[in-house]
C-alpha positions as CSV (number, residue, x, y, z in Angstrom):
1,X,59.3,16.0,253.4
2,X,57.5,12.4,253.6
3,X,58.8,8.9,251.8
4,X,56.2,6.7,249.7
5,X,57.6,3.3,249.1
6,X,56.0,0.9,247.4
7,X,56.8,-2.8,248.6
8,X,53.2,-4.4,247.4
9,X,52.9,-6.0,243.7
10,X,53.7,-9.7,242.9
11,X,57.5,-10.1,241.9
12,X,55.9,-12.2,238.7
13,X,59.5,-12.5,236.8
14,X,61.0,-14.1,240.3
15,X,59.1,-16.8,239.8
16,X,58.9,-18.9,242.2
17,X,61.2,-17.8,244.4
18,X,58.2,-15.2,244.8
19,X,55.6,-17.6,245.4
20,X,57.3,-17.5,249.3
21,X,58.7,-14.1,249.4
22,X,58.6,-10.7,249.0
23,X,60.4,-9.7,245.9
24,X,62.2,-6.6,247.6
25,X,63.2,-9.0,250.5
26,X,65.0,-10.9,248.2
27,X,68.9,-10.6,249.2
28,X,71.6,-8.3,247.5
29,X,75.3,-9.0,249.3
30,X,72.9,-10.8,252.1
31,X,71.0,-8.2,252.8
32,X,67.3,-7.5,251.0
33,X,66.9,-4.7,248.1
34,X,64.3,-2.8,250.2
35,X,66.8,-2.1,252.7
36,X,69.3,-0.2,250.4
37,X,66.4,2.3,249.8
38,X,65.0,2.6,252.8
39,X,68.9,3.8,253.8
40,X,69.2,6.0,251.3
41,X,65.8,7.6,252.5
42,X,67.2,8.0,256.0
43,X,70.3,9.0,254.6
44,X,69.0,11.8,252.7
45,X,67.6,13.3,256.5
46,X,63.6,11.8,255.5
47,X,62.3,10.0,259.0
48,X,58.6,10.0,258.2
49,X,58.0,6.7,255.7
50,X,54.8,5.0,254.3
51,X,55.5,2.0,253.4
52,X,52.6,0.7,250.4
53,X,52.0,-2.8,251.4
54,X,50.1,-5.9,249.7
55,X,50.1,-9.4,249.7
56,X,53.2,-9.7,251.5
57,X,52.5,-7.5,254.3
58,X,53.1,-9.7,257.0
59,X,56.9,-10.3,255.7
60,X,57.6,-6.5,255.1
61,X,56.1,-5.7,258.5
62,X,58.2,-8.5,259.9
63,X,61.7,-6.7,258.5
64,X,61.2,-3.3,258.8
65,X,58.8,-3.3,262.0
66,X,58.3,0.1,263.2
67,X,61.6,1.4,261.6
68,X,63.5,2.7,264.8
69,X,66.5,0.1,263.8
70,X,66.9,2.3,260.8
71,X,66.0,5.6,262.3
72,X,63.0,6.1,260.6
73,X,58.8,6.1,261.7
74,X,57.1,3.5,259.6
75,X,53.3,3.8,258.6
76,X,51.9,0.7,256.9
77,X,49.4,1.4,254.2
78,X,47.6,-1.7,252.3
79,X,46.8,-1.9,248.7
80,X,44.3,-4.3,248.1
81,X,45.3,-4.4,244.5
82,X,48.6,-3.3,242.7
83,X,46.6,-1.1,240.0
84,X,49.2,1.5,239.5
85,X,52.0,3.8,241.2
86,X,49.6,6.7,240.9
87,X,46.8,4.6,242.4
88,X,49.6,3.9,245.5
89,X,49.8,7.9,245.7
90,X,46.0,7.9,245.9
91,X,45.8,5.2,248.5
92,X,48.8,6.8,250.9
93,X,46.6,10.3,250.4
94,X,45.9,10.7,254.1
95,X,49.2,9.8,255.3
96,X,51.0,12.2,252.9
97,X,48.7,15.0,253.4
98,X,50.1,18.4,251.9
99,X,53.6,17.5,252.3
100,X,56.3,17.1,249.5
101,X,57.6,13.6,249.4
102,X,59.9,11.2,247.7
103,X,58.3,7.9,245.7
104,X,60.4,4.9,245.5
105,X,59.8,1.5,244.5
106,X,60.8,-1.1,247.4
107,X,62.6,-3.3,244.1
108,X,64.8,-0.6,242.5
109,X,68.7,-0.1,243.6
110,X,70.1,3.1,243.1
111,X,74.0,3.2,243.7
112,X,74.9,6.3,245.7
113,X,71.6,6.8,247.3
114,X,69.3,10.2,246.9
115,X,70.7,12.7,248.9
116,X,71.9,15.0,246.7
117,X,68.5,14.8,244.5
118,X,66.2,15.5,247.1
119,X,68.4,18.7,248.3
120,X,68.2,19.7,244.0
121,X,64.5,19.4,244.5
122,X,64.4,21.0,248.0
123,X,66.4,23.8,246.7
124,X,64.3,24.2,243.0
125,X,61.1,22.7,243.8
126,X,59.4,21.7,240.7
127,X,56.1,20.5,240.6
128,X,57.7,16.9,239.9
129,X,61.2,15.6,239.5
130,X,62.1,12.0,238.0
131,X,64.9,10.4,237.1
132,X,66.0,9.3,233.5
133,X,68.3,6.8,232.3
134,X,69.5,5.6,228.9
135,X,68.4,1.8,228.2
136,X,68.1,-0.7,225.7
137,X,64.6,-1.4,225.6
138,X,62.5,1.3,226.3
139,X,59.3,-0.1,225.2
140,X,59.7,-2.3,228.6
141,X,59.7,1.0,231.1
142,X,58.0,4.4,231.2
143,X,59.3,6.5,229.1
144,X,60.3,10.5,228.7
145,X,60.8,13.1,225.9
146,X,62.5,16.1,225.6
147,X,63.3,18.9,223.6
148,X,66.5,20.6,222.4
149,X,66.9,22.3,225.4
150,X,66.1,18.9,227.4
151,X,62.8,19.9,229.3
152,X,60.3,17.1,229.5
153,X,57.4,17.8,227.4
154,X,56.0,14.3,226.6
155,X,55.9,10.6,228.8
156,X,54.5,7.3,228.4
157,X,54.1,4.2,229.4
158,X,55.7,0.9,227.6
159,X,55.0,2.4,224.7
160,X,55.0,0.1,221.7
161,X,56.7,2.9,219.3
162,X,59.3,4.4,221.8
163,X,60.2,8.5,221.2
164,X,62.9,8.3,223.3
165,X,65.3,5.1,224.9
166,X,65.1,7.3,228.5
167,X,63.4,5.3,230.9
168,X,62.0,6.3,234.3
169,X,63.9,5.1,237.1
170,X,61.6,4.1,239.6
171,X,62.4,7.2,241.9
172,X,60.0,10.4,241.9
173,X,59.4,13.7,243.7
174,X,56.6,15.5,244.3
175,X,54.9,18.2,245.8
176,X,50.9,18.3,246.8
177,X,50.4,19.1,242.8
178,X,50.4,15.5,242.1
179,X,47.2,14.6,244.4
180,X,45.0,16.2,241.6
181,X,46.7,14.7,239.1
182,X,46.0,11.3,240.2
183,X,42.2,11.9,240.7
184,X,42.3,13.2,237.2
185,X,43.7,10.6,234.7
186,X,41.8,7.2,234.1
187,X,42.9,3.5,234.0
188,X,45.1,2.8,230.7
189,X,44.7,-0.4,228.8
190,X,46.1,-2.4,231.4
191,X,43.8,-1.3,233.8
192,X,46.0,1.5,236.1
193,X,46.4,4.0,237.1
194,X,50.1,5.2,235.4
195,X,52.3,8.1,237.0
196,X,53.3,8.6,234.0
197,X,49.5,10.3,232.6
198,X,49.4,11.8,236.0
199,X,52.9,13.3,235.4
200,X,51.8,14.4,231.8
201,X,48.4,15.6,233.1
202,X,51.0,18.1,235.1
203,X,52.7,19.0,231.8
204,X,49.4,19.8,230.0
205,X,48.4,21.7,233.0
206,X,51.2,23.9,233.2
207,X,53.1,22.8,236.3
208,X,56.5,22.0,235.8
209,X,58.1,18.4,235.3
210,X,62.0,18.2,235.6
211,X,64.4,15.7,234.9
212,X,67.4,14.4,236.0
213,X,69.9,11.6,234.4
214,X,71.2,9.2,236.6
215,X,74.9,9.0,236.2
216,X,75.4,6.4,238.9
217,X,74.0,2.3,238.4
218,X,70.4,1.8,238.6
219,X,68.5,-1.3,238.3
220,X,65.2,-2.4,238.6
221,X,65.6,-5.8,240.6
222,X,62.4,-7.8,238.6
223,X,64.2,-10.3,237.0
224,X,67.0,-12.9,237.9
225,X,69.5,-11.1,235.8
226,X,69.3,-8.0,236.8
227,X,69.2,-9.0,240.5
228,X,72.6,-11.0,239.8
229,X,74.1,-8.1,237.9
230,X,73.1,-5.9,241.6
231,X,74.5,-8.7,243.1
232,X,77.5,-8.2,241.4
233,X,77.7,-4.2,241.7
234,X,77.6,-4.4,245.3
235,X,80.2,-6.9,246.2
236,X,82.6,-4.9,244.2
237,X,82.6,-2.3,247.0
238,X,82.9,-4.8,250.0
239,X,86.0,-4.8,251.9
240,X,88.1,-8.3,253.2
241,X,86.1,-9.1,256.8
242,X,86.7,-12.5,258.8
243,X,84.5,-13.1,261.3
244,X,84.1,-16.7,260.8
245,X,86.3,-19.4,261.1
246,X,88.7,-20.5,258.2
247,X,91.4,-23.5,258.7
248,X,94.7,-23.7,257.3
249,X,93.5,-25.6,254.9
250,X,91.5,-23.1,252.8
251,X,92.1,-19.8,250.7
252,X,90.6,-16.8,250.9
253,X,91.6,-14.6,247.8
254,X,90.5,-11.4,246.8
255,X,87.5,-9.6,248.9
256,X,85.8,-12.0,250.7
257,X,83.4,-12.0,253.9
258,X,83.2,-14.5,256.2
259,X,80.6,-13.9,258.3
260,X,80.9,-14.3,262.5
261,X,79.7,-18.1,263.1
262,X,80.4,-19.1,259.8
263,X,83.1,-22.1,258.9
264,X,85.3,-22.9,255.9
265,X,87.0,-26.4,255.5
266,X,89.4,-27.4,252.9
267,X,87.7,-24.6,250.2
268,X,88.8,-22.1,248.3
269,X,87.2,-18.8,247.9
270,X,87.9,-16.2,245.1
271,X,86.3,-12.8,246.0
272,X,84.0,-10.8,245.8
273,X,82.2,-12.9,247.8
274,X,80.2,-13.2,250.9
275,X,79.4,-16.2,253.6
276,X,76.4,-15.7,255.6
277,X,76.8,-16.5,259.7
278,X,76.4,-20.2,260.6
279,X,77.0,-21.4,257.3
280,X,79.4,-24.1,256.3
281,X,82.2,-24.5,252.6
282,X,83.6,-28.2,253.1
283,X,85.6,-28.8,250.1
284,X,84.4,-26.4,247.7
285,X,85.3,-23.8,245.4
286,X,83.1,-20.4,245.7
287,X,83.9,-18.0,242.4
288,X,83.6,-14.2,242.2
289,X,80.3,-12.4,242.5
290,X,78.7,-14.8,245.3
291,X,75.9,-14.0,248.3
292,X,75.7,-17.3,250.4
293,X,73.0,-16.7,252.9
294,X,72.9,-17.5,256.6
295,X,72.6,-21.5,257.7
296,X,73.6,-22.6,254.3
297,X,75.8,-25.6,253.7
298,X,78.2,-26.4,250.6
299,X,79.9,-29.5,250.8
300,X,82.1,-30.8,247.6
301,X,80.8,-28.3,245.2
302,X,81.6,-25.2,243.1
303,X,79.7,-22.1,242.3
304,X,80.0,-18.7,241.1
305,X,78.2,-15.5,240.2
306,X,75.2,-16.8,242.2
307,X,72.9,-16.0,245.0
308,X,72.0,-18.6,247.7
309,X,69.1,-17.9,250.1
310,X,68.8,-19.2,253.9
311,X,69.1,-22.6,254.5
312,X,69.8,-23.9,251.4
313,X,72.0,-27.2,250.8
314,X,75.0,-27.5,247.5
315,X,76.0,-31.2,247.7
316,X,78.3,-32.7,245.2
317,X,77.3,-30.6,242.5
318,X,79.8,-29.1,239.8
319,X,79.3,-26.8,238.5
320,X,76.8,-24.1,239.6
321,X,76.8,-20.4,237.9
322,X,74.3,-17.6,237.2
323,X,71.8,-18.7,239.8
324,X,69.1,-18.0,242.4
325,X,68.5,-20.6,244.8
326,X,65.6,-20.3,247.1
327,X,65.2,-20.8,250.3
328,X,66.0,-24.3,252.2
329,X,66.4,-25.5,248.8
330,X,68.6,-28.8,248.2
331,X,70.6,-29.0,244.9
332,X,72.2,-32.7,244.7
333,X,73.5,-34.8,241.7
334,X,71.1,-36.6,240.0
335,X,70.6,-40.4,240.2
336,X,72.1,-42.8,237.3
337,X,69.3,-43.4,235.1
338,X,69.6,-44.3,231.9
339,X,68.3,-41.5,229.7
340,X,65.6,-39.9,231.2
341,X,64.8,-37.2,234.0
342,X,62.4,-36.9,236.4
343,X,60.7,-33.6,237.4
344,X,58.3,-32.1,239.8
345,X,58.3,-28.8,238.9
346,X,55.9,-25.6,240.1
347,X,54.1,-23.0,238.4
348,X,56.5,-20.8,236.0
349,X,59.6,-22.6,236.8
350,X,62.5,-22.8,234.5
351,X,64.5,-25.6,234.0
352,X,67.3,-26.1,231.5
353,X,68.3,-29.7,230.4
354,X,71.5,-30.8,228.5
355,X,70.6,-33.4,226.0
C-alpha cells in the first residue's frame, strides 16, 4: 500500500502568513502540520509516499527531503495547478500504479493517527473508504449521505442545500477502482476535478464506498482558528521538559517546555506551553496554549493562546492573545500620536483597531 499526500494548493485563508510559506509547514506545538501526517503514515507500516507538490515545492522538498529521517521513500510529483484532489490522483497516476493507497491532505490533523483505519480497509477492502465527521457548516466541506442502515449512497461537494451535516475529513482510501473514476467525471463549476463525483461515479457504478466516523479530533488547518484550536489540542498532551535554562527568578507552572538553548529571565509561564531552542522570555508572562518558535525573543510582554513563528520579536506589548505571528516579525508599542494610526499593510491582511 502507497501514500498520496497533497502538500500543493495556496493556503488562501492564512493570509499572509502564506504569501512566504507553505501552509502545512505552518507550526503546531513547534513542529509543521505536515509532519503529524506524514507520522501517522509511517506509523500505520506505509514507507512508499508521493508527496503532490506546487508552488511551494522548494520548501516541502527542503523539510521532508528524501524522507529517510522519518523512515519513509519520498517521490515528489508537481501539480502545475491545484484543480482538484481527484485531478492530484490523476497526476500521481504513474507513481501509484495498481496499488491501493491512502490520500491525505498535507493541512489536515487527525488525532490518533490512521493505523487502525488502514488495517479496517486492509482487512474489508472496499472499493473506497472515507472518513465522516459531524460539523457545523457542511455547506463549507464535501459532504456524505446515508441511509437507515448508514451506507453511503449520495456525496457532494459544498453543496449550497446540505442533505446531511457529515463532512469529509480530508483522509481517503482507495484501491486501483478509483483511476477510472477520475478519467470519468468532468470539471464542476469551480473548475475541478472533485473526489467527491469520482467517489459517486463509484456509487453509480456499483463498487462499493464505505464510511467511517471519526471519533477522535480532526481539523482541517485552513484558517487561523482552527490552526490555534490544533494548537491547543496538542499541547494538552505534552509532558513538563527543561532543556533550557530558567533562573530563580521565574515560574514554570503547569506543562511547559523549555526547549535545550532556550532562556527564561524574570517570567512567568503557565502551561501548556512551549519555548522553541535559542529563544529568550525577559520579563514576561506566557499564558496557556502557547507555541514560541525557535530564535524568538519576548521581552516585557504577555501573551496567550498564540502561535509565534521563527525569529519573531514581542517587545513591550500587553497584551497579546488569539494570534499568528509570522516569521521575523516585530510586534512593538505604538508611537504617541495624537489620534491617528499609521499602516502599511499587505494583500488580505487583517487588522483590528480599537477606537
Amino acid at each position: 500500500m502507497k501514500a498520496l499526500v497533497l502538500a500543493g494548493g495556496t493556503g488562501s485563508r492564512l493570509r499572509p502568513i502564506t504569501h512566504t510559506a507553505a501552509k502545512q509547514l505552518l507550526p503546531v506545538a513547534n513542529k509543521p502540520v505536515l509532519f503529524y501526517g506524514i507520522e501517522a503514515i509511517r506509523d500505520a507500516g506505509i514507507t512508499e509516499v508521493g508527496v503532490v507538490v506546487g508552488d511551494t515545492a522548494r520548501d516541502i522538498r527542503a523539510a521532508l527531503g528524501d524522507g529517510s529521517r522519518f523512515g519513509i521513500r519520498v517521490t515528489y510529483i508537481p501539480q502545475e495547478q491545484p484543480l482538484g484532489l481527484a485531478h492530484a490522483v490523476l497526476t500521481a497516476r504513474q507513481f501509484l500504479g495498481d496499488d491501493d493507497f491512502v490520500m491525505y491532505l498535507g493541512d489536515n490533523f487527525v488525532v490518533g493517527g490512521i493505523t487502525a483505519l488502514v488495517e479496517e480497509f486492509r482487512a474489508e477492502r472496499p472499493d473506497a473508504q472515507i472518513l465522516l465527521t459531524e460539523v457545523s457548516d457542511p455547506s463549507a466541506f464535501g459532504v456524505a449521505e446515508l441511509d437507515a442502515e448508514g451506507r453511503v449512497v449520495g456525496l457532494e461537494e459544498k453543496p449550497a442545500a446540505p442533505r446531511s451535516d457529515l463532512a469529509l475529513v480530508g483522509v481517503y482510501l482507495f484501491t486501483p477502482a478509483v483511476h477510472e473514476a477520475v478519467r470519468a467525471i468532468t470539471p464542476s463549476a469551480r473548475g475541478e476535478l472533485e473526489i467527491t463525483d469520482a467517489l459517486q461515479w463509484l456509487l453509480d457504478t456499483g463498487h462499493r464506498v464505505r464510511s467511517t466516523r471519526v471519533t477522535g479530533y480532526w481539523k482541517d488547518t485552513g484558517n487561523v482558528a482552527d490552526m490555534l484550536e490544533v494548537n491547543r489540542s496538542v499541547l494538552d498532551t505534552l509532558a513538563t521538559r527543561v532543556d533550557g535554562t530558567v533562573d530563580a527568578a521565574s515560574e514554570l507552572i503547569g506543562r511547559v517546555v523549555v526547549e535545550a538553548g532556550a532562556r527564561v529571565t524574570a517570567s512567568r509561564i503557565v502551561g501548556p506551553a512551549v519555548i522553541g531552542s535559542g529563544t529568550t522570555i525577559t520579563g514576561s508572562y506566557v499564558g496557556p496554549y502557547t507555541s514560541i518558535a525557535e530564535d524568538c525573543e519576548l521581552r516585557d510582554s504577555e501573551i496567550e493562546f498564540s502561535i509565534v513563528l521563527r525569529g519573531a520579536l514581542i517587545d513591550g506589548v500587553r497584551r497579546v492573545e488569539a494570534s499568528l505571528i509570522g516569521r521575523e516579525a516585530s510586534v512593538t508599542p505604538a508611537p504617541q500620536v495624537p489620534a491617528a494610526h499609521r499602516l502599511v499593510l499587505g494583500d488580505h491582511s487583517k487588522v483590528q483597531i480599537h477606537a
